[in-house]
C-alpha positions as a Markdown table, in Angstrom:
| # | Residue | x | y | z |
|---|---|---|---|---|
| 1 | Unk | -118.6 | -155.6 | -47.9 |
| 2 | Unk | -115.9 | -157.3 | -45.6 |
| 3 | Unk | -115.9 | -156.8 | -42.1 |
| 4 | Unk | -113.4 | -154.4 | -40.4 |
| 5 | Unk | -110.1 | -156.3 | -39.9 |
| 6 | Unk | -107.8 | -153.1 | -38.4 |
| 7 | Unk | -109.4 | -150.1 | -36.7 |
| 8 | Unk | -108.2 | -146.8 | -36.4 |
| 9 | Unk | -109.1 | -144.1 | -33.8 |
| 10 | Unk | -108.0 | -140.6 | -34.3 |
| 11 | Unk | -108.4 | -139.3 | -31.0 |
| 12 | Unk | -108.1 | -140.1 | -27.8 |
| 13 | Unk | -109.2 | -143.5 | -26.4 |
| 14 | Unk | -109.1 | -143.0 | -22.8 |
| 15 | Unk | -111.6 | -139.9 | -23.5 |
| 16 | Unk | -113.4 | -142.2 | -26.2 |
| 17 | Unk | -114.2 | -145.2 | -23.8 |
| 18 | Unk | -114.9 | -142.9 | -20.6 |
| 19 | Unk | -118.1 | -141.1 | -23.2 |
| 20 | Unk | -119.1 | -144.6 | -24.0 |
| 21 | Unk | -119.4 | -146.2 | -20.5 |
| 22 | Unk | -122.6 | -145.3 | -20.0 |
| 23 | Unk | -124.2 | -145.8 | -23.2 |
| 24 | Unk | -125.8 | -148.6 | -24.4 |
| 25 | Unk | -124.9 | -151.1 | -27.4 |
| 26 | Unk | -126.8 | -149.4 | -29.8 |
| 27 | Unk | -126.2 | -145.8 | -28.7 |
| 28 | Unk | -122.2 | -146.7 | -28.7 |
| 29 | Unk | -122.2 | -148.2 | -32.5 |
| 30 | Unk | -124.2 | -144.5 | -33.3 |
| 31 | Unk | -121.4 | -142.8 | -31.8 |
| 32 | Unk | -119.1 | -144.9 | -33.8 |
| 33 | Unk | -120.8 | -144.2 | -37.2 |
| 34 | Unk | -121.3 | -140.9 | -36.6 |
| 35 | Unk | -117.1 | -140.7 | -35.8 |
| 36 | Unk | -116.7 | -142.5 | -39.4 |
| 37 | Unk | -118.6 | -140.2 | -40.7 |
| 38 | Unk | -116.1 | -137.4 | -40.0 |
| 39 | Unk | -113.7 | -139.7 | -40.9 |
| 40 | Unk | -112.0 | -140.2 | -37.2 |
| 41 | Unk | -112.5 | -144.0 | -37.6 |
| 42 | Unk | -111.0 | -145.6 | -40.5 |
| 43 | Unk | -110.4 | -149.6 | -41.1 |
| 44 | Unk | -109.0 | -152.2 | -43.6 |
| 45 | Unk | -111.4 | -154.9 | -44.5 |
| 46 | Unk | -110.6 | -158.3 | -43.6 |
| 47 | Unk | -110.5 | -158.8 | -47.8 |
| 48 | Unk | -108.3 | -155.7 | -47.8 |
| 49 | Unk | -105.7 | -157.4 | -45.2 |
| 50 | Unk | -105.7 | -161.1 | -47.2 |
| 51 | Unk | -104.7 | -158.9 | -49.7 |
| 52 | Unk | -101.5 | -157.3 | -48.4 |
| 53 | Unk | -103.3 | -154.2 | -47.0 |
| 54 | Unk | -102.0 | -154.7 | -43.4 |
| 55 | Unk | -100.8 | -151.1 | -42.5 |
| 56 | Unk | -103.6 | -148.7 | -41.7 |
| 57 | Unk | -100.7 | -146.1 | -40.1 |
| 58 | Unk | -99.6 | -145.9 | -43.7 |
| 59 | Unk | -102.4 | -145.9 | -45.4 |
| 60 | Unk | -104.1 | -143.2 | -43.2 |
| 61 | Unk | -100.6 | -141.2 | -42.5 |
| 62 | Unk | -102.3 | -138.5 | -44.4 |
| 63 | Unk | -105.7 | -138.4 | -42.4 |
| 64 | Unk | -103.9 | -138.7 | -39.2 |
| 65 | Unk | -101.6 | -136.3 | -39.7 |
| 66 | Unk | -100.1 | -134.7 | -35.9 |
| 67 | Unk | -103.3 | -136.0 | -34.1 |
| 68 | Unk | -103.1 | -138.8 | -31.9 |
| 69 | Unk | -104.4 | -142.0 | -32.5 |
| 70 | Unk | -104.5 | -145.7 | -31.6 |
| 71 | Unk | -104.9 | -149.0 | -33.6 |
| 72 | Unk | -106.6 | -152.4 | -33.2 |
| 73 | Unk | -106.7 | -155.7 | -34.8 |
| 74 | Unk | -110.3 | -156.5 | -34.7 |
| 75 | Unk | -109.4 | -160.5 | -35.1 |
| 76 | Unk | -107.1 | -160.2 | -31.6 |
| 77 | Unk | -109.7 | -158.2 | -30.1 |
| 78 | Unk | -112.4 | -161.0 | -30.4 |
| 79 | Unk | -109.6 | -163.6 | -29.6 |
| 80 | Unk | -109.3 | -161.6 | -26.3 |
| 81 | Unk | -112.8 | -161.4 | -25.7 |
| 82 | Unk | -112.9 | -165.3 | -25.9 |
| 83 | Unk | -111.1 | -166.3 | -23.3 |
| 84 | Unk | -112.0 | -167.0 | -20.2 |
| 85 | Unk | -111.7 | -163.6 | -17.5 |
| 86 | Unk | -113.1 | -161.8 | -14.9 |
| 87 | Unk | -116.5 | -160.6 | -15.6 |
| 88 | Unk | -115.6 | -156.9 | -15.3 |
| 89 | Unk | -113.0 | -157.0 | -17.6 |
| 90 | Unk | -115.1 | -158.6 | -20.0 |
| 91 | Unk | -117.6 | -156.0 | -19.6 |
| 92 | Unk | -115.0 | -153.3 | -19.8 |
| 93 | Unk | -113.8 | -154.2 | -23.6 |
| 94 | Unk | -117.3 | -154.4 | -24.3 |
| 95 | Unk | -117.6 | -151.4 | -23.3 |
| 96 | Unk | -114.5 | -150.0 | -25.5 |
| 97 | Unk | -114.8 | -148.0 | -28.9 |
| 98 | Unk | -113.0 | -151.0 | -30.5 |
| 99 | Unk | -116.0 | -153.4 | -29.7 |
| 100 | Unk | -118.7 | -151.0 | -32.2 |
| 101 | Unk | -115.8 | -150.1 | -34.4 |
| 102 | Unk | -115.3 | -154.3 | -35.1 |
| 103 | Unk | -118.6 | -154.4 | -35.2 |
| 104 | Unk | -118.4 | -157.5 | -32.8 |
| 105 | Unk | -122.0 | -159.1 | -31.4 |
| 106 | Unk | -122.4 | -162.1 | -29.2 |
């Protein structure tokens, strides 16, 4: 299986991040299987995106529905996390849904 390219959060990600803030690594990524598991995480495959799957709005329309929900390029995500900042911030998007929905370790 190919890792998760795009990510999609149905839900809110302000409310998302402030539940995660306090939990550690391992208790975060639970969170995030147990949200993929009632299918308010969804994602396109790195293999899925080289091959021309590279709009999960569309693909999910139907899942999503009226809710809201917010998107991330996994690939940008650990570009970001790369470069060089302040340690906070770097502990912040660590600390974000989007770094157990990647599935991003150092």
């Amino acid at each position: 299986m190919s890792a998760p390219r795009l990510v999609l959060l149905i839900g809110s990600q302000e409310a998302l991040n402030a539940e995660f803030r306090p939990l550690e690594i391992s208790d975060r990524r639970n969170k995030i299987r147990s949200l993929a598991q009632l299918g308010l995480i969804q994602t396109i495959s790195q293999e899925d995106y080289n091959d021309g799957v590279v709009d999960i709005i569309d693909r999910y329309r139907d899942v999503i529905q009226d809710n809201e929900y917010v998107t991330a390029d996994c690939l940008s995500y650990s570009e970001t996390l790369k470069r060089t900042m302040a340690k906070e911030a770097k502990v912040a998007l660590k600390a974000s849904w989007i770094f157990s929905a990647c599935g991003i370790i150092e």
